[in-house]
C-alpha positions in Angstrom: -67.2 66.7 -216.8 -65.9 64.5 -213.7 -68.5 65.2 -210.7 -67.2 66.9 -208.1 -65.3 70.0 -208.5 -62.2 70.7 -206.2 -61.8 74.3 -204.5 -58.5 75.6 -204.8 -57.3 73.1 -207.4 -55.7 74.4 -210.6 -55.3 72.0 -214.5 -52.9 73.9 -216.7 -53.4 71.8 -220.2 -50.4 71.6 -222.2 -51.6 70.9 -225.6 -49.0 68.8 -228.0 -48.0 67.4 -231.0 -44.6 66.5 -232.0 -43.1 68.9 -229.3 -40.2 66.1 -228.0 -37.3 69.2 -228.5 -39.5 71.4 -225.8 -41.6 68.8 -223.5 -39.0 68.1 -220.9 -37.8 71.8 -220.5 -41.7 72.9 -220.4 -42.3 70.2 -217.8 -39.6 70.9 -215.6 -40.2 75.0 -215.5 -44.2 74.1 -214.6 -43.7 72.5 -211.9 -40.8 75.0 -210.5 -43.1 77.3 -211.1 -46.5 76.4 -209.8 -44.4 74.9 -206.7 -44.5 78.6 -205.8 -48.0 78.6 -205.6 -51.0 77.8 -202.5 -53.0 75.8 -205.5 -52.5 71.8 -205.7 -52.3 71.3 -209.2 -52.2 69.1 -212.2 -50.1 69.5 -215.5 -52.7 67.5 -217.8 -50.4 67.0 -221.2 -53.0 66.5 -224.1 -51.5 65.3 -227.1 -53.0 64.8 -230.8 -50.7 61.8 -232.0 -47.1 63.2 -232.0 -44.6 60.4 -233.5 -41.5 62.5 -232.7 -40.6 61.0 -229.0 -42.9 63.4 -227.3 -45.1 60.8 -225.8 -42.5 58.6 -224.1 -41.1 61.8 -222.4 -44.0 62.6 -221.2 -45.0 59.3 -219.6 -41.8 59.4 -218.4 -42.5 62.1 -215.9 -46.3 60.6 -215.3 -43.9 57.9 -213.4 -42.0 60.1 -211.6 -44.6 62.7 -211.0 -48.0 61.9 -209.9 -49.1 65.3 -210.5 -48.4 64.8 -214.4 -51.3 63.3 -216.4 -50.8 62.1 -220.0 -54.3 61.9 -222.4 -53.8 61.0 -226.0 -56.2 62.3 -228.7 -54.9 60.0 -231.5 -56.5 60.6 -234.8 -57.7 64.1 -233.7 -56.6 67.5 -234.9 -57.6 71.2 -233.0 -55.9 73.0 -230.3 -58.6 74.4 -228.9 -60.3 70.8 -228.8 -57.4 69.5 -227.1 -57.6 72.5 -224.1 -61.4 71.5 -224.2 -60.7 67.7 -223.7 -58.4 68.5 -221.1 -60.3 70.4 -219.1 -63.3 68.1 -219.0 -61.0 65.4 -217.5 -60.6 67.6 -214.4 -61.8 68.3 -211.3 -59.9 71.9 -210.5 -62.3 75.0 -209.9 -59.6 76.5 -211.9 -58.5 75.6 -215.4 -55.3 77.1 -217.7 -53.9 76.7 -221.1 -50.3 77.3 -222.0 -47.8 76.2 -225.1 -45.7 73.6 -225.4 -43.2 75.5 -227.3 -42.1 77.8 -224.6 -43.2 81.0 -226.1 -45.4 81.0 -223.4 -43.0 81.4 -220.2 -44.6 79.0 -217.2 -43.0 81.6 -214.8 -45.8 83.8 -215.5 -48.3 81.9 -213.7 -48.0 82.5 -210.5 -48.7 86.0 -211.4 -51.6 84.6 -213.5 -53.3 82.5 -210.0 -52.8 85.6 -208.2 -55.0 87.8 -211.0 -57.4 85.5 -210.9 -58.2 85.4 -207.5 -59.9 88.9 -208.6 -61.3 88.3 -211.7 -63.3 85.6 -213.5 -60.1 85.3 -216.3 -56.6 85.7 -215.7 -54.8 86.7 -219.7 -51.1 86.8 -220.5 -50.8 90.0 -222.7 -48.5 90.7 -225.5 -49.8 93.9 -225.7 -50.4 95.1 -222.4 -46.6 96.9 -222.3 -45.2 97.8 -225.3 -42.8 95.3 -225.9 -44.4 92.2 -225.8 -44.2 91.6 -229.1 -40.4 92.4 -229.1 -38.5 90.9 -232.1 -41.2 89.8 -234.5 -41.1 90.5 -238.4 -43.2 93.2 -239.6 -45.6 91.2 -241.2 -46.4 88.6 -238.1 -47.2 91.8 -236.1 -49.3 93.3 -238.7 -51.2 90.1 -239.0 -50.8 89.7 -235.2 -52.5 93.1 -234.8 -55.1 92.8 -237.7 -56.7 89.6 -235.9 -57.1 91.4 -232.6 -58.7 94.8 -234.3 -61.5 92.6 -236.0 -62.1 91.2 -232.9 -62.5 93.9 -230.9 -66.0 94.7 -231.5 -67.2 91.4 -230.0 -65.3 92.3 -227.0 -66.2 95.7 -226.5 -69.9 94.3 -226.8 -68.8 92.9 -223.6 -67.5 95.9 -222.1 -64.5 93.7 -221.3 -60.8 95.6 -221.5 -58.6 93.0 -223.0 -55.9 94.1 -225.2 -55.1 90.2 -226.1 -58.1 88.3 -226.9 -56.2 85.9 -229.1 -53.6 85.2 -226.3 -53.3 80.9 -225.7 -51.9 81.7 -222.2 -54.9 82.1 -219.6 -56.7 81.3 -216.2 -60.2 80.9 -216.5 -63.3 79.7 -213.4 -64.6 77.0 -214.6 -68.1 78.4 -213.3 -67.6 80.9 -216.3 -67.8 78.0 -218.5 -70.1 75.2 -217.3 -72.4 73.8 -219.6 -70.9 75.7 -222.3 -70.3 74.4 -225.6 -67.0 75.6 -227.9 -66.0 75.2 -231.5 -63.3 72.5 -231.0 -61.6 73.7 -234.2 -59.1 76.3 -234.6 -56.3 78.0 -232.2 -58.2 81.0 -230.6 -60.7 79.8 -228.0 -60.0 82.4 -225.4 -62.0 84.8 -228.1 -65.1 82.6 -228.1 -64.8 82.5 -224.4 -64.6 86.0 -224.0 -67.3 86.6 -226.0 -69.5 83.4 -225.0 -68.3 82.9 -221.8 -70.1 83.8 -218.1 -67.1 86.7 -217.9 -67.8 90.3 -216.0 -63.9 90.8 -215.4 -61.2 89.9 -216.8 -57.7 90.8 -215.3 -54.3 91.0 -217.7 -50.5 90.2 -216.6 -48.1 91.6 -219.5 -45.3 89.4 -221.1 -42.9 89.4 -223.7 -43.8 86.4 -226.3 -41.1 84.4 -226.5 -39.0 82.7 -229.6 -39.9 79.0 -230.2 -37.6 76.6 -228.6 -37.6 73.8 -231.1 -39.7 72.0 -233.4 -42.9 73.8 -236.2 -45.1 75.8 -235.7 -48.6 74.6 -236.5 -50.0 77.5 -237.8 -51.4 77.2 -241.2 -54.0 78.4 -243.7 -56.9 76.0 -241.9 -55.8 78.3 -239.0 -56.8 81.6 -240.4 -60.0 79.8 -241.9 -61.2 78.7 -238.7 -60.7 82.1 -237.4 -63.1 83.5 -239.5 -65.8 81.1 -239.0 -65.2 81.5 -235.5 -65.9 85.2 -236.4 -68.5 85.3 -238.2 -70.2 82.4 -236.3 -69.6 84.8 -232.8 -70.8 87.8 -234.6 -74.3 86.6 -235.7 -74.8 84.9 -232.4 -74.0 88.4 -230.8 -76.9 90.0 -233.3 -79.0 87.1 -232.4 -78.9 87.4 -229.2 -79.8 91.1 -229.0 -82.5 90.4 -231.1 -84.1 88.6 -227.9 -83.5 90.9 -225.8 
């Protein structure tokens, strides 16, 4: 990590790869909306060799907008590696992830700052109101659902409420991860944080997931893999370390 943390400084990592259709519309509504906010920020776009446009956009507002970082990850592949790498090329006491694909909406996170000035994670919830999940298919909330009732035991372990653990759109302390190491792999770190993670309270902020605004979604069958590694790698470290204890 870059010595020398800044108080009241918040990274929001925008992970991306081949997201030229949503970039500029993303960009625009982060920094409307964290203009709203007491924190000096930094958007820090992280991006895992896109050949669509997306790059020349975004250096495009890293001209215009000092506040606007670009990092390339060429030949690398992993969401949550790209959040990781992100982070670790900040200085802000306080770090976020969010979407590229605006099913995330940036005007949430002012509400998210403001939850985590009393709590050591902020967590945009699908499921703390009813209709967050509004206008998905039967099966994507099934499977949606399934993922966060296997992972509940590792959170109640915790005695953490968090109805989303597999949310992407958070505000975390860096103190509550310092030193820590993550699996880079995969789409769902906010679960290994939860679990691994220096965490006594986590705070939620409901929203309603939105549609994506243009281009693929990257989910895929290495996806659900990962997410049962991550599983059973979080579970036997959980039984481990009770053992010591």
């Amino acid at each position: 990590m870059i010595p020398g943390v800044l108080e009241n400084r918040f990274a929001v990592v925008v992970p991306t790869l081949n997201e030229a259709g949503n970039i500029n519309k993303v960009l625009s509504e982060l920094t409307a909306a964290l203009s709203e906010t007491q924190y000096e920020y930094e958007i820090v776009v992280v991006d895992d060799g896109s050949t669509d446009g997306t790059v020349e956009q975004v250096r495009d507002w890293t001209k215009r907008d000092p506040r606007i970082r670009f990092l390339s990850r060429a030949g690398e592949r992993g969401l949550a590696g790209a959040v990781l790498y992100g982070w670790s090329q900040s200085r802000a006491n306080l770090l976020g992830v969010i979407d590229a694909d605006l099913q995330h909406p940036p005007a949430l996170l002012p509400d998210l700052l403001k939850a985590a000035e009393r709590a050591d994670i902020a967590i945009a919830s699908r499921y703390a109101q009813n209709d967050g999940t509004k206008g998905w298919s039967p099966l994507r909330a099934a499977v949606s659902r399934l993922s966060t009732f296997v992972a509940a035991p590792l959170i109640c372990k915790k005695n953490l409420q968090v109805t989303d653990p597999m949310s992407g759109f958070f505000v975390i302390h860096r103190r509550c991860i310092e030193g820590l190491t993550f699996q880079t792999t995969g789409f769902k770190l906010l679960l290994e944080i939860l679990v691994r993670g220096r965490i006594k309270t986590a705070a939620e902020v409901p929203y309603q997931f939105g549609l994506r605004h243009a281009g693929r979604s990257k989910a895929n069958a290495s996806v659900a893999f990962h997410y049962l590694h991550l599983l059973g790698r979080l579970s036997r470290d959980l039984v481990l370390r009770s053992s010591e204890q």
